[in-house]
N, C-alpha and C positions, 0 to 999 in steps of 0.2 A: 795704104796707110796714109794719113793725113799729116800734115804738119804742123794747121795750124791748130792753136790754144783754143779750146772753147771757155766763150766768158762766160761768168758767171751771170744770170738773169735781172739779179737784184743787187747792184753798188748801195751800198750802207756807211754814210760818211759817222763813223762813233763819235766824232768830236762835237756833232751837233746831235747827236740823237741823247735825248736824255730822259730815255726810259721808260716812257709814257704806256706802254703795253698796244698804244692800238694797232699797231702794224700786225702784229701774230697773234690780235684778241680777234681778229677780222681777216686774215689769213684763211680762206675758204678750205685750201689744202693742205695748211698747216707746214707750210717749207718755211715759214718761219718760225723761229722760237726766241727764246732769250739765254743772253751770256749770265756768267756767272755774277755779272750788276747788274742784271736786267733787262740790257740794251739789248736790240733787235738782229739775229744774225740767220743766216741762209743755214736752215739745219738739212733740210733736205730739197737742194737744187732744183731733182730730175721731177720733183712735186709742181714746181711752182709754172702754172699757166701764164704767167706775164700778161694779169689781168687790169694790175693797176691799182687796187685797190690801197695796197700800202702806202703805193704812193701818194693817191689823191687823198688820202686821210692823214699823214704825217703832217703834225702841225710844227713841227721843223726843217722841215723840207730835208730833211736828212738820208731820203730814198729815191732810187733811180732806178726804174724796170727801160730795159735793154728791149727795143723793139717790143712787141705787145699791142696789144688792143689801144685804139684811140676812144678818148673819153672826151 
């Protein structure tokens, strides 16, 4: 048994995300979705490839993939 926490792939700052859709409109495996305003949240973790793509299209810089593919 492990002790440590696995983190989560995708950090998602909500105080700058403001809603824009293209993180989970471009989301290839769809581990993204939207909350109940919109905003962009990790719906399915064990989906997301930490491809990068939310990140490098977030035009708030409001996303952070955790190791991943370099771009």
């Amino acid at each position: 048994m492990s002790s440590a926490v696995e983190q989560a792939p995708v950090q998602i700052n909500l105080a700058w995300c403001k809603a824009c859709g293209i993180c989970y409109a471009l989301c290839p495996t769809k581990a993204l979705g939207a909350d109940e305003l919109g905003k962009a949240t990790l719906v399915q973790p064990k989906k997301c490839t930490k491809c990068k793509i939310c990140e490098n299209h977030c035009p708030d810089f409001a996303i952070s993939v955790a190791g991943g593919k370099r771009t």
